[in-house]
C-alpha positions in Angstrom: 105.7 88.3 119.5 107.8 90.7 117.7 107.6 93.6 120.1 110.7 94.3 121.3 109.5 97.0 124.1 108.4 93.8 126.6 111.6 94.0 128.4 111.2 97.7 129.4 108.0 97.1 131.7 107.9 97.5 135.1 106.0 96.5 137.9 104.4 99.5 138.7 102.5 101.5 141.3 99.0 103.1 139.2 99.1 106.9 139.9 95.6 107.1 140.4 92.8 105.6 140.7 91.0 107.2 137.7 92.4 109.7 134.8 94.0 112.3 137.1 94.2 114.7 134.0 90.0 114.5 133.3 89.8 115.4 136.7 92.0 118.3 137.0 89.6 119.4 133.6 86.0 117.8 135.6 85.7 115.7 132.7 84.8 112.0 132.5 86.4 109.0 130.7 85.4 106.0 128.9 88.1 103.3 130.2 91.1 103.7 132.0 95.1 102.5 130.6 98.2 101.8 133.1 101.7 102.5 131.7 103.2 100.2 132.1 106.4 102.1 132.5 105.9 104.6 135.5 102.5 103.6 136.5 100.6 106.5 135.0 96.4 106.4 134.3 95.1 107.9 131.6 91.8 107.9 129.3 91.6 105.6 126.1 90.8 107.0 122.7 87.6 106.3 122.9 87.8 109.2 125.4 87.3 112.8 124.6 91.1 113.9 126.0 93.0 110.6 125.1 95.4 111.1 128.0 97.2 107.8 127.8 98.0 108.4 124.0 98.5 112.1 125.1 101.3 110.0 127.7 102.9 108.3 125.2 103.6 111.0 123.0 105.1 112.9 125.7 107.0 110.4 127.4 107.9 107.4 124.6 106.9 105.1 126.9 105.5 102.1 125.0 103.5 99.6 127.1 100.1 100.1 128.3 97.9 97.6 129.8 93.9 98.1 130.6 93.1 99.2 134.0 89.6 98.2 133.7 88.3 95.0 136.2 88.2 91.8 134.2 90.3 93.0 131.3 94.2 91.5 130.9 95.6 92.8 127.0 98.4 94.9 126.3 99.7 96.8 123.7 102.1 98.7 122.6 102.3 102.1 120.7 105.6 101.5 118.9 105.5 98.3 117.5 101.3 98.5 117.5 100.8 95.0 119.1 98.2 94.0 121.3 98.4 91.1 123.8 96.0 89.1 125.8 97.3 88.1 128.2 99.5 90.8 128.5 103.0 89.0 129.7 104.0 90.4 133.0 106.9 92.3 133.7 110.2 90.1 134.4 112.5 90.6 137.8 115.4 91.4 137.8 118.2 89.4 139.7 120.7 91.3 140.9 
């Protein structure tokens, strides 16, 4: 793995349940991606709006992860890497 991003996941708290952002607009989605930064949903490309690329853009952050039943990759934008199993996020000791 040469993605250097891993270390900046978090174990996070999904937003929604469903792309917040099509629903504010009453549209639909194809599948669903977690950030894997703040915990924010969004649409995939194959979706009309894209709101997960849409989220990186905006925010930078890099990790995604699939938030469909069944599905465990990863990717991320910066480095364009996928991963399956995507590694889970490491605690930190204090």
């Amino acid at each position: 793995m040469s993605c250097s991003h891993l270390g900046q996941m978090r174990a996070v708290t999904p937003s929604s349940r469903g792309c917040a952002e099509c629903e504010k607009l009453g549209d639909t989605w194809v599948h669903l991606r977690l950030c894997l930064n703040c915990g924010n949903v969004g649409c995939c490309d194959d979706s009309k709006n894209k709101h997960a690329t849409r989220h990186f853009h905006a925010t930078r952050h890099p990790l995604i992860k699939s938030f469909e039943p069944g599905e465990t990759w990863g990717f991320c934008y910066v480095d364009d890497e996928m991963f399956d199993p995507m590694p889970a996020p490491h605690s930190r000791q204090a």
